[in-house]
C-alpha positions as a LaTeX table, in Angstrom:
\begin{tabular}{lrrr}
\hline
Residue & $x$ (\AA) & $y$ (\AA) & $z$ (\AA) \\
\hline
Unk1 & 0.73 & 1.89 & 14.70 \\
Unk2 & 0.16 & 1.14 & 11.08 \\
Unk3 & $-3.43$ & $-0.19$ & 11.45 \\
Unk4 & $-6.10$ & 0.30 & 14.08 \\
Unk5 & $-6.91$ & $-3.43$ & 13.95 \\
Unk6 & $-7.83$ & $-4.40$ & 17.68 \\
Unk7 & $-5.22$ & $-6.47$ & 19.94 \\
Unk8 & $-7.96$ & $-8.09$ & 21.00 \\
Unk9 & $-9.35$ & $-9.14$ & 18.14 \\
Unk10 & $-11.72$ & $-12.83$ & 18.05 \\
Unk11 & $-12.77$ & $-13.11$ & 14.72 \\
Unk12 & $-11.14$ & $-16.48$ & 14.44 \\
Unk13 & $-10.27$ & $-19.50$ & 16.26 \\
Unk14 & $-6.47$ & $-18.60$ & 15.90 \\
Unk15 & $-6.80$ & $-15.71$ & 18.96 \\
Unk16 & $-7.46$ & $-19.02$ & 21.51 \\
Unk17 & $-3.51$ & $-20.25$ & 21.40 \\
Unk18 & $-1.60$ & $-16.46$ & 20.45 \\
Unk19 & 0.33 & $-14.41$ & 22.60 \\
Unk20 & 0.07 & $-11.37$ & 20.30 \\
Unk21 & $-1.73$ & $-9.92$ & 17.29 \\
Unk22 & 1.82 & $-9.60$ & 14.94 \\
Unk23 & 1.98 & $-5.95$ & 13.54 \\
Unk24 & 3.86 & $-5.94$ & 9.99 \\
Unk25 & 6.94 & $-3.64$ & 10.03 \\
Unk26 & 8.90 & $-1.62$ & 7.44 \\
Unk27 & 8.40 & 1.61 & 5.55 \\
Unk28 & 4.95 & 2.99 & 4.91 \\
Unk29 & 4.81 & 3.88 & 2.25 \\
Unk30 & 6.75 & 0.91 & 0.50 \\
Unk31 & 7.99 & 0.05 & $-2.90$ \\
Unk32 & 7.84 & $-3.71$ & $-2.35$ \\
Unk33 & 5.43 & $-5.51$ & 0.27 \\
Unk34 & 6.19 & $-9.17$ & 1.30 \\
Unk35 & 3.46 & $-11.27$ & 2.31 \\
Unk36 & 3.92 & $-14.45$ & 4.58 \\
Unk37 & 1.29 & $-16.71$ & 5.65 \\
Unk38 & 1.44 & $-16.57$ & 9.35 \\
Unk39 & 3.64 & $-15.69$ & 11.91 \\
Unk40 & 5.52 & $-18.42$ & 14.21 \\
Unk41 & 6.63 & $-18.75$ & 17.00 \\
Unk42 & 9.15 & $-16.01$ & 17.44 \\
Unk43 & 6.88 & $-13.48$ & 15.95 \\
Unk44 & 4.23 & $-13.92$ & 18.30 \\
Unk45 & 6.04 & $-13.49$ & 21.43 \\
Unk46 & 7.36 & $-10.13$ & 20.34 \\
Unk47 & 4.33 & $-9.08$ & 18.20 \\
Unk48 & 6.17 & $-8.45$ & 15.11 \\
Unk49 & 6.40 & $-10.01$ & 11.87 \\
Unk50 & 9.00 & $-11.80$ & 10.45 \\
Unk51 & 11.69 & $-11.61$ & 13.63 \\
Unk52 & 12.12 & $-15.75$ & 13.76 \\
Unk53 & 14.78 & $-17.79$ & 11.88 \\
Unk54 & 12.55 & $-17.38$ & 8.52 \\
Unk55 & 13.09 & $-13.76$ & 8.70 \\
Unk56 & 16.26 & $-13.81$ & 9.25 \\
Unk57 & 16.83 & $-15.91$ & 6.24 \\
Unk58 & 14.81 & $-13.33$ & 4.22 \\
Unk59 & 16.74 & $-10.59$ & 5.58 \\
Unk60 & 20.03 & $-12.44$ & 4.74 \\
Unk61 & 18.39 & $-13.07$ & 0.74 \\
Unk62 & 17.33 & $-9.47$ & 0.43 \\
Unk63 & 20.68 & $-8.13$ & 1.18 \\
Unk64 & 22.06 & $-11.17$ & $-1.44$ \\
Unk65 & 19.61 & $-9.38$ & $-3.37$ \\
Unk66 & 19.84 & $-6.28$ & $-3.13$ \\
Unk67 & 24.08 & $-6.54$ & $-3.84$ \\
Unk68 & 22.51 & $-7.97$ & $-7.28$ \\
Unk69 & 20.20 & $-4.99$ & $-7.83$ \\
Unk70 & 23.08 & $-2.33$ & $-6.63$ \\
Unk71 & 20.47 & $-0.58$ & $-4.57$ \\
Unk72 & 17.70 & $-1.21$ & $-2.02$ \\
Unk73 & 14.02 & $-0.93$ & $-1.98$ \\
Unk74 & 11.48 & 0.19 & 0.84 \\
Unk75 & 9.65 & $-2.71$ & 1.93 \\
Unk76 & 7.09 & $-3.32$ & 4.24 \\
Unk77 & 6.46 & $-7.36$ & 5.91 \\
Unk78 & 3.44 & $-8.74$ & 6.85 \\
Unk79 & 1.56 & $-11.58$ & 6.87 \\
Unk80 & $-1.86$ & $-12.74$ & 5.39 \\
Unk81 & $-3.23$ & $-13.91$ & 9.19 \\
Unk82 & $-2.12$ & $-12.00$ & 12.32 \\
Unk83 & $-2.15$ & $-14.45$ & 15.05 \\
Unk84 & 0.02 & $-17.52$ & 14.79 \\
Unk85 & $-1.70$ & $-20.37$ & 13.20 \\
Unk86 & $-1.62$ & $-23.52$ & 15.73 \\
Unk87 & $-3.90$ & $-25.66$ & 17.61 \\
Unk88 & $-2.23$ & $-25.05$ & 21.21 \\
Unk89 & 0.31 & $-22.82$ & 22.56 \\
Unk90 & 3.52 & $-24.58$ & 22.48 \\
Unk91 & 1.96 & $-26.80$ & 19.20 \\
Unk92 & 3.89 & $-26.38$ & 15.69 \\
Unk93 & 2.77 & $-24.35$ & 13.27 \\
Unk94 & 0.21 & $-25.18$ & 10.84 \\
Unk95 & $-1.10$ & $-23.62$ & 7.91 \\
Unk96 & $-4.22$ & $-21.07$ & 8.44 \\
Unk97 & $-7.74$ & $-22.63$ & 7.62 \\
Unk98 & $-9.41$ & $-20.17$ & 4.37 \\
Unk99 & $-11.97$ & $-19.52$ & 6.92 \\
Unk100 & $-9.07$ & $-17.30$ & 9.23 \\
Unk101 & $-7.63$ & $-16.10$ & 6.40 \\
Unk102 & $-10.63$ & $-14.68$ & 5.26 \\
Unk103 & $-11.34$ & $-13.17$ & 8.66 \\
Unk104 & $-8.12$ & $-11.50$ & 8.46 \\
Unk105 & $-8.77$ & $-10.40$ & 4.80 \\
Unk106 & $-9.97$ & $-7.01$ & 5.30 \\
Unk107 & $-7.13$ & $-6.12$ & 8.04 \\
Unk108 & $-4.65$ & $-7.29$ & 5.23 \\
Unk109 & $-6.67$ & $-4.61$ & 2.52 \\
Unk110 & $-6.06$ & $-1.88$ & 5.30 \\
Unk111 & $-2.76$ & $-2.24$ & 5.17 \\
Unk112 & $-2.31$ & $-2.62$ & 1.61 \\
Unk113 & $-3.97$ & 0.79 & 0.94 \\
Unk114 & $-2.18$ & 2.26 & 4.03 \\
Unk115 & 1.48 & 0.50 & 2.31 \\
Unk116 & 0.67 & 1.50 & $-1.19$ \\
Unk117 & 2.97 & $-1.17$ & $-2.65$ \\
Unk118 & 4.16 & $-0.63$ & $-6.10$ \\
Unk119 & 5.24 & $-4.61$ & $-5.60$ \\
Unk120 & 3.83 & $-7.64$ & $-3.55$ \\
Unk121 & 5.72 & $-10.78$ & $-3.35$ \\
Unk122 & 4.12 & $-13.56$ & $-1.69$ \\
Unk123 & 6.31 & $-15.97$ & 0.66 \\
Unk124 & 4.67 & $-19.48$ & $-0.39$ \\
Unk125 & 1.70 & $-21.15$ & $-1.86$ \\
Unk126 & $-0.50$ & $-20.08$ & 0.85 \\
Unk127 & 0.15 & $-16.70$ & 1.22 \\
Unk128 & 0.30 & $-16.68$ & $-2.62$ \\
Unk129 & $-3.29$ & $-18.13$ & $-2.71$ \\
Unk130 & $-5.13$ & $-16.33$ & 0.02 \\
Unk131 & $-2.94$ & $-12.84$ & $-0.68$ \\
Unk132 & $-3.77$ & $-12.59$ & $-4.47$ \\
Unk133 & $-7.39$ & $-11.70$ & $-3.53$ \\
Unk134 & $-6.29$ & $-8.48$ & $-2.18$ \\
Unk135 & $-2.82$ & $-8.33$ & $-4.15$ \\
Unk136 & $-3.79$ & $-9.91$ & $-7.49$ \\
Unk137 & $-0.39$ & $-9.55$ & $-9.57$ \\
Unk138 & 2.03 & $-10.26$ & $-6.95$ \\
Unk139 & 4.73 & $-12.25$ & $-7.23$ \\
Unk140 & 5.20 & $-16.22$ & $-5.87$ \\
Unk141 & 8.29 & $-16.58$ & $-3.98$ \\
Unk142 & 9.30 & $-19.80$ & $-2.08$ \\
Unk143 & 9.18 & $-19.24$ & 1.91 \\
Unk144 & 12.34 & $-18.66$ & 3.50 \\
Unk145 & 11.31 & $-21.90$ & 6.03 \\
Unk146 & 11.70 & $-24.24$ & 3.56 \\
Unk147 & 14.85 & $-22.54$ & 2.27 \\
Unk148 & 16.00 & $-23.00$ & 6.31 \\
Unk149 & 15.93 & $-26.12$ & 6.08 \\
Unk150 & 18.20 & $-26.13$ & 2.82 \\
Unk151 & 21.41 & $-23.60$ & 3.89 \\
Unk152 & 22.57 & $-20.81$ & 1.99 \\
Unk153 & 24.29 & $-23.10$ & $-0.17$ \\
Unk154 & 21.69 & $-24.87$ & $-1.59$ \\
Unk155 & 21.01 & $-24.20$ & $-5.07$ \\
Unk156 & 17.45 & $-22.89$ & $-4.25$ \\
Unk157 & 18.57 & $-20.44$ & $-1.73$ \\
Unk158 & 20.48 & $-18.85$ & $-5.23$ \\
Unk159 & 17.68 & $-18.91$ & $-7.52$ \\
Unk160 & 15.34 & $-17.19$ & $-4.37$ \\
Unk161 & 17.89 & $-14.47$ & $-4.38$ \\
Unk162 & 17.24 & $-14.21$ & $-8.40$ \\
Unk163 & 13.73 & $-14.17$ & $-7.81$ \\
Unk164 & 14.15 & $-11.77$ & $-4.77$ \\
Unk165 & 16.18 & $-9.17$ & $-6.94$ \\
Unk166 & 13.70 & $-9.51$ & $-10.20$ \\
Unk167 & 10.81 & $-8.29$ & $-7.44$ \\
Unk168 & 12.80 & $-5.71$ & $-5.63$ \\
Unk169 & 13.91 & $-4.53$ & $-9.44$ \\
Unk170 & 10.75 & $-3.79$ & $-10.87$ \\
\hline
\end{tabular}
């Protein structure tokens, strides 16, 4: 385990409705971190970030990516809360409240010192906003949910790849 950051952890409201404190995944160290702003659904009934439909999408764009670059990156995934923001068990997912991301703040500086990213991209305005306090010159990126809702084909999914191989180039 990357982090000693307790399972049980109650800092927050958000441990009330989760099924799991989501553990980020990839290579430690990495050359590239991505930061999301919460895990859904998916992710917190396995406990690891980044395993849902928007993950997939982001895999699918990294490899799109990557074919760009002609090579491929370490990363690491993770989140700027652990537990998945929502107000009831089977609710929808809602944006994390400042206050829980700020609880989470110094598990997310853990792991950025454990990671040692030489590059952060941040998946959305709120990760982008809460994850710059700890990451300060990482990159905005939009969040592979909205691009789900576009396709592949959309001409945002292309310019995320763009975006996605400027990051993973350096």
């Amino acid at each position: 385990m990357l982090t000693n950051w307790p399972s049980d952890c109650a800092l927050c409201d958000l441990h009330k409705h989760r099924r799991h404190v989501v553990r980020g995944r990839g290579s430690v160290p990495a050359e590239v971190m991505l930061i999301g702003m919460g895990p859904g659904d998916s992710e917190d009934a396995l406990g690891r970030a980044f395993v849902g439909p928007s993950g997939v999408l982001l895999r699918y764009g990294i490899a799109d990516a990557c074919d760009m670059i002609g090579r491929v990156p370490t990363i690491y995934y993770d989140n700027v809360v652990a537990c998945r923001p929502t107000d009831s068990k089977q609710g929808k997912n809602r944006d994390p409240l400042p206050y829980e991301c700020l609880m989470c703040r110094p598990r997310l500086q853990e792991i950025v010192s454990l990671v040692k990213p030489v590059r952060v991209g941040f998946l959305g305005k709120v990760s982008a906003q809460e994850g710059q306090a700890v990451c300060p010159d990482g990159m905005t990126l939009l969040h592979p949910a909205y691009l789900s809702r576009l396709g592949r084909r959309h001409p945002s999914y292309v310019g995320w790849v763009r975006d996605l191989a400027k990051l993973l180039r350096g």
